[in-house]
C-alpha positions as CSV (number, residue, x, y, z in Angstrom):
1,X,-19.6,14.6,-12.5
2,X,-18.0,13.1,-9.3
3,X,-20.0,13.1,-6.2
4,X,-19.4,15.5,-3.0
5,X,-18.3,13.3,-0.4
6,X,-20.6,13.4,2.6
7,X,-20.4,15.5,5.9
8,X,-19.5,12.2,7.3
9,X,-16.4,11.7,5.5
10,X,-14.9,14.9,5.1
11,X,-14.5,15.1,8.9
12,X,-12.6,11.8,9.0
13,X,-8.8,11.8,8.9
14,X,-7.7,9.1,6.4
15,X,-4.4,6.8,7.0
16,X,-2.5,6.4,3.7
17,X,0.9,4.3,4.0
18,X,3.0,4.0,1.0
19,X,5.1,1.2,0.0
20,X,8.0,1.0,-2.4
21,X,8.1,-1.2,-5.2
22,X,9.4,-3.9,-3.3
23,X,6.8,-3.8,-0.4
24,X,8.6,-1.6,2.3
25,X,7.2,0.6,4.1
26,X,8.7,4.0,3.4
27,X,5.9,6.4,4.0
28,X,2.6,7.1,6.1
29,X,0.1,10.3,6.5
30,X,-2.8,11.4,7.0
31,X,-5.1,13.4,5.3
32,X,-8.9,14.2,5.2
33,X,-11.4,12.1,3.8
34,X,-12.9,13.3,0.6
35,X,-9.7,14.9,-0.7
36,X,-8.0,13.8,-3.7
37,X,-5.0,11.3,-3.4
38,X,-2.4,13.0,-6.2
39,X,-2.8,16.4,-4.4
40,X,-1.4,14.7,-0.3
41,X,1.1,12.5,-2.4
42,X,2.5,16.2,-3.9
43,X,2.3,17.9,-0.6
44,X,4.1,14.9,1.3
45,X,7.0,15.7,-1.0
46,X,6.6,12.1,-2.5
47,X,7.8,11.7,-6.6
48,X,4.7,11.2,-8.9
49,X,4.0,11.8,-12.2
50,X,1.9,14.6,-13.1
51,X,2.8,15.5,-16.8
52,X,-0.9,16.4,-17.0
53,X,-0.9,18.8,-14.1
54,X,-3.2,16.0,-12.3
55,X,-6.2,15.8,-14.6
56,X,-6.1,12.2,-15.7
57,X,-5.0,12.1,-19.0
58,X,-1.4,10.9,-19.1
59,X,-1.3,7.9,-16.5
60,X,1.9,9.0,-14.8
61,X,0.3,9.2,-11.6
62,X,-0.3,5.2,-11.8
63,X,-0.1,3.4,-8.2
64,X,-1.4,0.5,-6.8
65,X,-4.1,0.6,-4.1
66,X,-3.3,-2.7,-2.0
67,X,-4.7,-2.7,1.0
68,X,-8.7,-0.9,1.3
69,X,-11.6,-1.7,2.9
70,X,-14.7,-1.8,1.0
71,X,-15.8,1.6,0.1
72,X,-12.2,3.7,1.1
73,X,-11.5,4.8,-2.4
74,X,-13.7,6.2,-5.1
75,X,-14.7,3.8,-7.7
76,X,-13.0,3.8,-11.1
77,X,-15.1,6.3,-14.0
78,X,-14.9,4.7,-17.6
79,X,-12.6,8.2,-18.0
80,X,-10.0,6.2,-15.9
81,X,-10.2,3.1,-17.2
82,X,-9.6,4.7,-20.4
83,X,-7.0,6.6,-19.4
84,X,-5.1,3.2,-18.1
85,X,-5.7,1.6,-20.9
86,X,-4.5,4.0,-23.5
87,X,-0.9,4.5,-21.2
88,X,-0.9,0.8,-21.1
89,X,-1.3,0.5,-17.7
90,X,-2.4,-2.5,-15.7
91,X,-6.5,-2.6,-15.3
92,X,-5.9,-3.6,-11.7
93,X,-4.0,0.4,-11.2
94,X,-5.5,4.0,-10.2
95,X,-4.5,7.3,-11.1
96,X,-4.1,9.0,-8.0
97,X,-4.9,12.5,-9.5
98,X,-8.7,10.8,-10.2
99,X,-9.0,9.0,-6.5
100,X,-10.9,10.3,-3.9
101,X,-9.6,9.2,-0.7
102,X,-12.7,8.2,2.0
103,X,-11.0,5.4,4.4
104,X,-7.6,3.9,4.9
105,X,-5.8,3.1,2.3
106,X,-2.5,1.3,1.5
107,X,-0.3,2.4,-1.7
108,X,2.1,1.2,-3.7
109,X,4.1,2.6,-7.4
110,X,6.6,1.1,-9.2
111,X,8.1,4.7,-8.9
112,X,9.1,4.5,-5.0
């Protein structure tokens, strides 16, 4: 079961900025800390998979997490890593519909 994230957290506004497959810039927003990353990328109006309706099972939602400081994302479950490796993703991916969101973060999908 995933952990709450703490008061601490939750009242922090996160920076996510999105990049394009080929490292542009072509997105940035905020959201609050805690919240799950698939669910912003949706409201933003961004394209992402979501076959699965968002509960980690088809690896559509695979992006790239290249820029974090230590801690800004929730760490990888074996349910993920299984997930990715069943869909044939790359080890080194998330599934945004399984990532909690807790300090700035910088994205990037193959799908942008």
């Amino acid at each position: 079961m995933e952990k709450v994230p703490s008061k601490e957290i939750l009242a922090k506004l996160i920076t996510v900025t999105v990049l394009n497959r080929t490292g542009k810039k072509i997105d940035e927003f905020q959201m609050r800390g805690g919240s799950n990353l698939w669910v912003f990328i949706r409201k933003r109006g961004l394209p992402i998979g979501s076959a699965c309706s968002g509960v980690g099972v088809c690896g559509a939602c695979h992006l790239k997490v290249t820029e974090k400081y230590p801690s800004s994302i929730s760490e990888k479950n074996d349910f993920e890593k299984e997930t990715l490796t069943k869909n044939q993703k790359s080890p080194d991916e998330r599934l945004a519909c399984l990532c909690r969101v807790k300090g700035d973060i910088t994205i990037q999908a193959d799908y942008w």
